[in-house]
C-alpha positions as CSV (number, residue, x, y, z in Angstrom):
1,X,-18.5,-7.3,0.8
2,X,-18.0,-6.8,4.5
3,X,-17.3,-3.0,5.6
4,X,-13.7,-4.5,6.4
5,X,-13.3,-6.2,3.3
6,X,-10.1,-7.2,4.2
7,X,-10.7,-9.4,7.0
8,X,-11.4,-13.2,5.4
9,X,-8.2,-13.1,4.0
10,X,-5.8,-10.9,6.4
11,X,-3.9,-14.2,7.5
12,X,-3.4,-15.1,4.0
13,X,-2.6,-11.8,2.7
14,X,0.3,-11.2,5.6
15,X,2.0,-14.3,4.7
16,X,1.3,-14.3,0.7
17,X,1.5,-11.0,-0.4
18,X,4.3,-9.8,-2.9
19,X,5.8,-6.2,-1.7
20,X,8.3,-4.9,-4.6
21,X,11.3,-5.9,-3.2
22,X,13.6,-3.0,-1.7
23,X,10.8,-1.1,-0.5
24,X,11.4,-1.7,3.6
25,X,14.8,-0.6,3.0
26,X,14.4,2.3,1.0
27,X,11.8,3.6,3.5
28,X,14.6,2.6,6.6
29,X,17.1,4.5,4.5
30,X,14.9,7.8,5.0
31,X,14.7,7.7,8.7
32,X,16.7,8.5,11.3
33,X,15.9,7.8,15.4
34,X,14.6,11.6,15.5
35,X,12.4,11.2,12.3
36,X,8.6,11.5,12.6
37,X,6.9,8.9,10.8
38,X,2.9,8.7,9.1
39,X,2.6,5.6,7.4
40,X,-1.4,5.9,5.3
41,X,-2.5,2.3,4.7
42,X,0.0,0.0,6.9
43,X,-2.3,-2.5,7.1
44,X,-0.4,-5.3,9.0
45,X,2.9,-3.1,9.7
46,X,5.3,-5.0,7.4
47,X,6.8,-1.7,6.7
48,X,6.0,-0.2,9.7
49,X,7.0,-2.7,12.3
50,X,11.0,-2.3,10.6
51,X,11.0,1.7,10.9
52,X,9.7,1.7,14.2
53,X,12.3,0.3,15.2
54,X,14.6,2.9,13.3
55,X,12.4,6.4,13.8
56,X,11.9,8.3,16.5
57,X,7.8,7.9,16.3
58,X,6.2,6.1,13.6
59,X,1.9,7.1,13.3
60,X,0.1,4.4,11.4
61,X,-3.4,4.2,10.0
62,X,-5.4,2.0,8.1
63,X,-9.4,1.3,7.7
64,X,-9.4,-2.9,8.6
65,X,-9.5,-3.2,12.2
66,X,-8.5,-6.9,11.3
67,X,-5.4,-5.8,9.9
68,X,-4.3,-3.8,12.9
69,X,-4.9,-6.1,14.8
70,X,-1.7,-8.3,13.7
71,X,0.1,-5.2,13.2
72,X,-0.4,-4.4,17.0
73,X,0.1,-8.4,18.0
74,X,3.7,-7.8,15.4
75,X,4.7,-4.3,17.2
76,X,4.3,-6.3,21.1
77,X,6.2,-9.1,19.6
78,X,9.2,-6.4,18.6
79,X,8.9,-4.8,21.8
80,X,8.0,-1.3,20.8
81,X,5.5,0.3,22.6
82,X,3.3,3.2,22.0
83,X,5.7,6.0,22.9
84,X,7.5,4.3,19.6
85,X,4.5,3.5,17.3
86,X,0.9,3.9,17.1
87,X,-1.8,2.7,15.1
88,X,-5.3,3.2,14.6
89,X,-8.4,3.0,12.1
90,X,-9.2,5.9,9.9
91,X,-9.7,6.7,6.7
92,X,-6.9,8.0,4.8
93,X,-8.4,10.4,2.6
94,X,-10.3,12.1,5.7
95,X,-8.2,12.6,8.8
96,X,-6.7,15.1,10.7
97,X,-4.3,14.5,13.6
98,X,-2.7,18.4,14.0
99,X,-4.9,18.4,17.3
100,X,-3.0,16.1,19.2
101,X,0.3,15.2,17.7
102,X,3.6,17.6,16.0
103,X,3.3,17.2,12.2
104,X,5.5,14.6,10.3
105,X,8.4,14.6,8.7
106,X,8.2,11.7,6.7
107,X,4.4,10.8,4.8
108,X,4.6,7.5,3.1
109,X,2.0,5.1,1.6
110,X,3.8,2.2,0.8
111,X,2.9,-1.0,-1.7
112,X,0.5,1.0,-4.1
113,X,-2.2,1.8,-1.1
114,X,-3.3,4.8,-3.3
115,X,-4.8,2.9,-5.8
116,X,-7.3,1.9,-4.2
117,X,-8.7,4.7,-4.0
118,X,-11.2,5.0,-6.9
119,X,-13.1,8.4,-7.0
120,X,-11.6,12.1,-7.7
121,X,-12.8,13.0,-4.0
122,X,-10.8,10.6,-2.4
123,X,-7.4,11.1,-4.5
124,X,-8.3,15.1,-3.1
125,X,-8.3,14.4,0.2
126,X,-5.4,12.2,0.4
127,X,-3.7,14.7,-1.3
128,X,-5.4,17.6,1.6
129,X,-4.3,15.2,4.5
130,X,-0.6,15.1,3.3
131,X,-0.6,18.7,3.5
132,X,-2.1,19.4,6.1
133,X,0.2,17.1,8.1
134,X,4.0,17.2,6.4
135,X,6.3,19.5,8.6
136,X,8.1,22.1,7.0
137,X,10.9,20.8,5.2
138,X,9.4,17.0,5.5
139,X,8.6,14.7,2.7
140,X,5.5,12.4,1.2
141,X,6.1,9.2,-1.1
142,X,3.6,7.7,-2.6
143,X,3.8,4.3,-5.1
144,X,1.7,2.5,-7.7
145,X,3.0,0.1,-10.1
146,X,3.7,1.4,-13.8
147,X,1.5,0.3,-16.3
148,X,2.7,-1.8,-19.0
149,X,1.3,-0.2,-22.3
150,X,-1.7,1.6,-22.8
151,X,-5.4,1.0,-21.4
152,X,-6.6,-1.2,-24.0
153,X,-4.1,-3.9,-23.6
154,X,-4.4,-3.7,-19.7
155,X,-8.2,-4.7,-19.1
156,X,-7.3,-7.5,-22.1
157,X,-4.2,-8.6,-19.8
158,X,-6.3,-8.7,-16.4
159,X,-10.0,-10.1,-18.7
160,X,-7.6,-13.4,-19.8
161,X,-7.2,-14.1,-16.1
162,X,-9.8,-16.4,-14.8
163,X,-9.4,-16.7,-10.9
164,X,-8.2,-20.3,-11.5
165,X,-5.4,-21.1,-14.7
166,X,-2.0,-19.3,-14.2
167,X,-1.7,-19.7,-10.6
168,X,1.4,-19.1,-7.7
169,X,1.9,-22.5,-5.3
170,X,3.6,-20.8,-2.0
171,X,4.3,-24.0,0.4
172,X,2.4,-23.1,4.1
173,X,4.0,-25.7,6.7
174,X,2.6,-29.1,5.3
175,X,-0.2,-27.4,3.1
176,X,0.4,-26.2,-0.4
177,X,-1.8,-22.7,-1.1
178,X,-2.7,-21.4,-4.1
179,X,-3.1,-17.4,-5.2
180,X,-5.1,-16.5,-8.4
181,X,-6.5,-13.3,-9.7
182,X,-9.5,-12.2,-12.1
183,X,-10.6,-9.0,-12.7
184,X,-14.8,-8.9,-12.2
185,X,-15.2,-5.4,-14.1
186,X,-13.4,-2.3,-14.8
187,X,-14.8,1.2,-15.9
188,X,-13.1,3.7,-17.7
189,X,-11.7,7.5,-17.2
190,X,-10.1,7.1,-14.9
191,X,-9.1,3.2,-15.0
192,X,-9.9,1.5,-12.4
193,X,-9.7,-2.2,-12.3
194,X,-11.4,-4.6,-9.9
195,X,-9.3,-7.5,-8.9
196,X,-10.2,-10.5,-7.1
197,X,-7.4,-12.5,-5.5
198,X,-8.7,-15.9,-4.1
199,X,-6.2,-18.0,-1.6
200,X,-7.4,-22.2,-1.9
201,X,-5.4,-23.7,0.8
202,X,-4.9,-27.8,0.0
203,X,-3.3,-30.4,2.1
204,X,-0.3,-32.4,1.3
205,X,-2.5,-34.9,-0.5
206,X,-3.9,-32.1,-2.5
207,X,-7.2,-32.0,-1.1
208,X,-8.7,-28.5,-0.1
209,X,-9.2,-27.5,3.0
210,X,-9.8,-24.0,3.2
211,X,-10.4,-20.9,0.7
212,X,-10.7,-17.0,1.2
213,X,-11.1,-14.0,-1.2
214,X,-9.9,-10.9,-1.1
215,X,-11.7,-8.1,-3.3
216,X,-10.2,-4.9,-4.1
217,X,-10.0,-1.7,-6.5
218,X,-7.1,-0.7,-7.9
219,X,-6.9,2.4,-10.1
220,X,-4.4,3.0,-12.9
221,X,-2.1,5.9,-12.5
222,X,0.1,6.5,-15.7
223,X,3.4,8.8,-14.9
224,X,2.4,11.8,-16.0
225,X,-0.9,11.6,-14.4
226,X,0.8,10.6,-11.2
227,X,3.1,14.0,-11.5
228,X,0.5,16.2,-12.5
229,X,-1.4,15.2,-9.1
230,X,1.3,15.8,-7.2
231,X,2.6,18.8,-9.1
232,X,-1.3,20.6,-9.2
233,X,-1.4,20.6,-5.5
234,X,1.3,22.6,-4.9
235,X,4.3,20.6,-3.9
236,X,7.5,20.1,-5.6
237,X,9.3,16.7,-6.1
238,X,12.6,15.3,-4.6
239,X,12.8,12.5,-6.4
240,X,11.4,10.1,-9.0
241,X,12.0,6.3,-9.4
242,X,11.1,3.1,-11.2
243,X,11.5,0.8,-8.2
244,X,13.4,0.6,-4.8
245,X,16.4,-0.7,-6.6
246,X,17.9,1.8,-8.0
247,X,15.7,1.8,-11.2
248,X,14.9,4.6,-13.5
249,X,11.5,6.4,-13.4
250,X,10.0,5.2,-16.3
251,X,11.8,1.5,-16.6
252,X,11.4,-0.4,-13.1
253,X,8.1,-2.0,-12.1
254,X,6.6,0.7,-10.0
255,X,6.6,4.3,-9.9
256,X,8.1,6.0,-7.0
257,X,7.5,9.9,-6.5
258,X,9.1,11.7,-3.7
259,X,7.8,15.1,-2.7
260,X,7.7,18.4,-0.5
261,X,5.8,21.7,0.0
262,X,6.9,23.8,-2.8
263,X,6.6,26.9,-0.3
């Protein structure tokens, strides 16, 4: 795997990713044209690019140059500049920005970006960078899907899939391309799953012409573990849903946990 592991299948990914839907608004909804805005993991600005065009500044980083790199080419195409928005390549879990910009009043990291990160150390200094970072009387989201029953019965659900049966078709101009997932591995306390999602691009005759992977980690966060992170290091939170519309913590698709300094 390449140090930007993200890069073979960035084009694919922009166009065939699935978001849970609401999120862009929800985020919108929390902004206003004096809001400060840190967006950790925007990869190729789909949330970004719409709240840059709605908050006063919007900060973005990510680790895959690739993926900035249509972020950037998405931000010139909006006409927003970088008195607007900003992004750059660092690592989420280890940054620090207090030397040369105000503190934020809005931390996000939107579509599930924290589960990949797998170790203790990392989920820490996330955790430390929020801090260090949210303004007084700001506040940090962060997402992950909820799981659906307990760890058993997930690595059985992602070990049936294969990479090539019980695939999405998504039409691309006159090609057809297909997504699968299989899971490689996954280790135990905390779950982390290993996911493999492969794009096989075939023309309209059905031939292939074109295939990329993408590999990631994806650590399991059940709710209460999810509010005892956020509650153990100190902050207090504002709000907790189970999806960006309008459903309950606990019932939706995803879980949703709005937060601020408890101080």
């Amino acid at each position: 795997m390449s140090a930007d592991y993200r890069q073979e299948a960035v084009a694919y990914y922009d166009k065939f990713s699935e978001p849970p839907p609401g999120d862009v608004d929800f985020y919108r909804a929390r902004v206003t044209a004096r809001t400060r805005v840190l967006e950790l993991g925007c990869g190729t600005g789909r949330v970004l690019v719409p709240l840059a065009g709605a908050a006063g500044y919007v900060q973005g980083l990510d680790h895959s140059p690739a993926m900035l790199a249509v972020c950037r080419e998405k931000l010139a195409g909006a006409g927003i500049d970088e008195r607007r928005a900003r992004v750059e390549v660092a690592d989420i879990t280890d940054f620090d920005l207090t030397g040369r910009m105000p503190r934020f009043d809005l931390i996000t990291a939107p579509f599930r970006v924290m589960q990949n990160l797998e170790t203790d150390a990392q989920v820490l200094g996330l955790m430390r960078c929020i801090a260090r970072h949210l303004a007084p009387g700001g506040e940090a989201i962060l997402n992950t899907f909820r799981p659906r029953g307990p760890a058993a019965e997930l690595k059985a659900r992602w070990d049936a899939r294969d990479g090539i049966a019980h695939g999405w078709a998504r039409p691309d101009g006159g090609d057809t391309v297909w997504i699968t997932e299989n899971c490689t591995r996954h280790r135990d306390n905390p779950l982390i799953v290993y996911p493999v999602v492969t794009y096989r691009r075939h023309d309209a005759a059905g031939a292939p012409i074109d295939e990329a992977r993408l590999e990631i980690a994806m650590r399991v966060w059940f709710p209460d573990e999810l509010l005892e992170l956020v509650r153990g290091h100190g902050f207090e939170t504002t709000g907790l849903f189970g999806g960006y519309d309008g459903e309950a913590w606990g019932e939706g698709s995803e879980l949703v946990v709005a937060f601020r300094r408890a101080d």
